[in-house]
RODO-2510 file (C-alpha; in nm, 4 decimals, decimal comma):
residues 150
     n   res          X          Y          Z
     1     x    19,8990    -3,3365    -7,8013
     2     x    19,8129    -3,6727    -7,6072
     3     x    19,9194    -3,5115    -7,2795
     4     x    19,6623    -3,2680    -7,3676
     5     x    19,3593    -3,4884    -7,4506
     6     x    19,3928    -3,7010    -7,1578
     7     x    19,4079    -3,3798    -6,9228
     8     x    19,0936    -3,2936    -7,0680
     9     x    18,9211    -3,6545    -7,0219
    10     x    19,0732    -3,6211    -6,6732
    11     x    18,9204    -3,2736    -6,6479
    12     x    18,5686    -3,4082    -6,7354
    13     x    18,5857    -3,7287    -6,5777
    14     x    18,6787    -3,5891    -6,2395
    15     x    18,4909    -3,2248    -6,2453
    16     x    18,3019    -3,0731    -5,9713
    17     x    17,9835    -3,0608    -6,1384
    18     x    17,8265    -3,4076    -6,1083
    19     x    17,5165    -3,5509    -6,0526
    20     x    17,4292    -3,4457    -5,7102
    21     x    17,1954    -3,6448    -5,5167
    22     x    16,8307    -3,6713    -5,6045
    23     x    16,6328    -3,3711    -5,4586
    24     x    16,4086    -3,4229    -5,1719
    25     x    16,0802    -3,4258    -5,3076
    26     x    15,7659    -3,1916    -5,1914
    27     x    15,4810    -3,2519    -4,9635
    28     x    15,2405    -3,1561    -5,1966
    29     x    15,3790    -3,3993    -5,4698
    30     x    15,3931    -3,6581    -5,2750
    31     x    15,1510    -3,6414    -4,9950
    32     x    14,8437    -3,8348    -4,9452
    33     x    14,9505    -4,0563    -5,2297
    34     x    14,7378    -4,3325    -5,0504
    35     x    14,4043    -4,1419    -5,1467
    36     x    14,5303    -3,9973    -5,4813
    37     x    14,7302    -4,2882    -5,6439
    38     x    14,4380    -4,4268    -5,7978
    39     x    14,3571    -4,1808    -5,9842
    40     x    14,6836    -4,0616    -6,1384
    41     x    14,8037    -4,1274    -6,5004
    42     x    15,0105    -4,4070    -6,5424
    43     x    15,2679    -4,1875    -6,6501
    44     x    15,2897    -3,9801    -6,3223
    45     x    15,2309    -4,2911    -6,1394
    46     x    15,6011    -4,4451    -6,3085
    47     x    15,7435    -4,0366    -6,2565
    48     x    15,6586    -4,1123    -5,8933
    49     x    15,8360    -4,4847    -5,8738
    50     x    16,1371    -4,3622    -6,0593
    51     x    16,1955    -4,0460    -5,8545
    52     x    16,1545    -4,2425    -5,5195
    53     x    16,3139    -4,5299    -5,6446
    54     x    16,6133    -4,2392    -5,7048
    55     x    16,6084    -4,1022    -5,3546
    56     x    16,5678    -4,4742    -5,1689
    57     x    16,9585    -4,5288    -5,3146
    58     x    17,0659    -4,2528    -5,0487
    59     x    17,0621    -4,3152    -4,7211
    60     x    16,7487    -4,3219    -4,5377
    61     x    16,7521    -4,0992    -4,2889
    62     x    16,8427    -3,8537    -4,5657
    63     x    16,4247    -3,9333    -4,6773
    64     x    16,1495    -3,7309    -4,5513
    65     x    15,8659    -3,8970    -4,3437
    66     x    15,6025    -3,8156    -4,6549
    67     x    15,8686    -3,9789    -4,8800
    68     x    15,9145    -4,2801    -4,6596
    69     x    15,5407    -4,2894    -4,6267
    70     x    15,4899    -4,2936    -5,0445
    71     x    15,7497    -4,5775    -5,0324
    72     x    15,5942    -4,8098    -4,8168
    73     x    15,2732    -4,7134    -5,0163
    74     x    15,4415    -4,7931    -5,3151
    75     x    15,6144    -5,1249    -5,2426
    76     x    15,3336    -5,2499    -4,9980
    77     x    15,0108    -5,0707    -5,0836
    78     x    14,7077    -5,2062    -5,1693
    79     x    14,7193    -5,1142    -5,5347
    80     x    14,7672    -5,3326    -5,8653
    81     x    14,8002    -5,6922    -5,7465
    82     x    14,7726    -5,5918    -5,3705
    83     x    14,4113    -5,4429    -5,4229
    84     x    14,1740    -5,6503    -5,1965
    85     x    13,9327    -5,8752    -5,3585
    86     x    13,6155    -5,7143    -5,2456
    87     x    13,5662    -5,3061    -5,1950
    88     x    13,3843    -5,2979    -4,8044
    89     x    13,0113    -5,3924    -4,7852
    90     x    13,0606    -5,6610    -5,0687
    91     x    13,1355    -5,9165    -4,8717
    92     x    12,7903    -5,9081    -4,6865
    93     x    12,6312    -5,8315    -5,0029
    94     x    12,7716    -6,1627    -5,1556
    95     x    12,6363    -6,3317    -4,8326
    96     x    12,2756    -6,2149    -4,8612
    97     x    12,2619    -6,2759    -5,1918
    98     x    12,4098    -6,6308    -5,2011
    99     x    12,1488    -6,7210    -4,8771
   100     x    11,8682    -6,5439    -5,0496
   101     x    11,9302    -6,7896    -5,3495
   102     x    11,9416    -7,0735    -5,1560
   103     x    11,6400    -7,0168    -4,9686
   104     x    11,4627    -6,9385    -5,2827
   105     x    11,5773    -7,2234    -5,4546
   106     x    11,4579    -7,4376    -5,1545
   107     x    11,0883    -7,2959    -5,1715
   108     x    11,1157    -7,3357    -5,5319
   109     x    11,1757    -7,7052    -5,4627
   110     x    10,9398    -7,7794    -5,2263
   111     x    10,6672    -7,5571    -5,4533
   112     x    10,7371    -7,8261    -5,7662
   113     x    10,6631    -8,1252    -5,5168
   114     x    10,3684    -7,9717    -5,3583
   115     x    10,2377    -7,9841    -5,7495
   116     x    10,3596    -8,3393    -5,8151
   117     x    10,1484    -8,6128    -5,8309
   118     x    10,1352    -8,8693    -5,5558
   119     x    10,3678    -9,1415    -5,5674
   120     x    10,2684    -9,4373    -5,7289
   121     x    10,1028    -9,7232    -5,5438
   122     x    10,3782    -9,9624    -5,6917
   123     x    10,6225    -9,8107    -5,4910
   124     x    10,4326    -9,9428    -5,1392
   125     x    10,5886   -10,2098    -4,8936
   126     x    10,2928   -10,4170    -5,0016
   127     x    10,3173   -10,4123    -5,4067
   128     x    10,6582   -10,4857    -5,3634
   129     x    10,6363   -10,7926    -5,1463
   130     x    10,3568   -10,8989    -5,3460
   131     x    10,5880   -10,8816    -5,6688
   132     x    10,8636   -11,1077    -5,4610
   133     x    10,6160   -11,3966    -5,4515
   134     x    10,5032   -11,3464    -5,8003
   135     x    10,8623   -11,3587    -5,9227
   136     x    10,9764   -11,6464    -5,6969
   137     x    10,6370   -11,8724    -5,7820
   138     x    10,8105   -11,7884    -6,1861
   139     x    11,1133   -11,9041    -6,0551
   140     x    11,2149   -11,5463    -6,1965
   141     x    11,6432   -11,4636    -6,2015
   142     x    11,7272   -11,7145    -5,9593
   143     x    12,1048   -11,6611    -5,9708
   144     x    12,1351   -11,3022    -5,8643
   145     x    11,7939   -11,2819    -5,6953
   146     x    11,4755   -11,1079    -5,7212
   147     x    11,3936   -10,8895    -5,4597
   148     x    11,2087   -10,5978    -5,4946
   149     x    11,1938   -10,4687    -5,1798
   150     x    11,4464   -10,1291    -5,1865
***
């Protein structure tokens, strides 16, 4: 009866019908993945991953050229924390926008002075060497002086 039971595990453990290898996977499931992986389900996108991820264990000559293709995409792509920072044309956007700022910002500047009032007469050469003699005839702060000229 135990002879019996191990032939059978022995049977099973060593039978011809195993897991073969991974099937090679179609063109049309796997082509152009660069244009379409964006917009695939998440689910596909992890069928995809698994299944190549699954084939990549053979050896690699044994892969197709669309199926090495989808996993360089995969691995190196620009997708998920490979996407670039900017889509093209925002970069320049960014630009013109940041210089038209700063040019308006400059006019905007030089519009409030234009408005100002004048500068006060006590901030002259003269009004301030005039209040040097006043504060030195008071004997004004003589320890850490008194100039007023800036």
């Amino acid at each position: 009866m135990f002879t019996r039971s191990l032939q059978r595990q022995a049977v099973r453990f060593n039978s011809t019908v195993t897991k073969s290898a991974p099937r090679t996977l179609s063109n049309a499931y796997i082509g152009k993945l660069e244009t379409r992986w964006t917009t695939l389900p998440k689910e596909d996108q992890q069928t995809i991953i698994e299944e190549l991820k699954a084939r990549m264990e053979l050896p690699w000559q044994d892969l197709s050229a669309a199926e090495k293709k989808a996993a360089y995409y995969i691995s190196f792509g620009e997708w998920g924390p490979r996407r670039p920072l900017y889509a093209p044309g925002e970069k320049s956007q960014i630009f013109w926008i940041v210089t038209g700022c700063v040019v308006g910002s400059v006019f905007l500047f030089g519009g409030i002075r234009m408005l100002a009032k004048p500068a006060p007469a006590s901030l002259g050469r003269e009004w301030q060497e005039k209040s040097d003699e006043y504060l030195k005839s008071k004997n004004a702060n003589p320890f850490s002086g008194y100039s007023q000229i800036q």
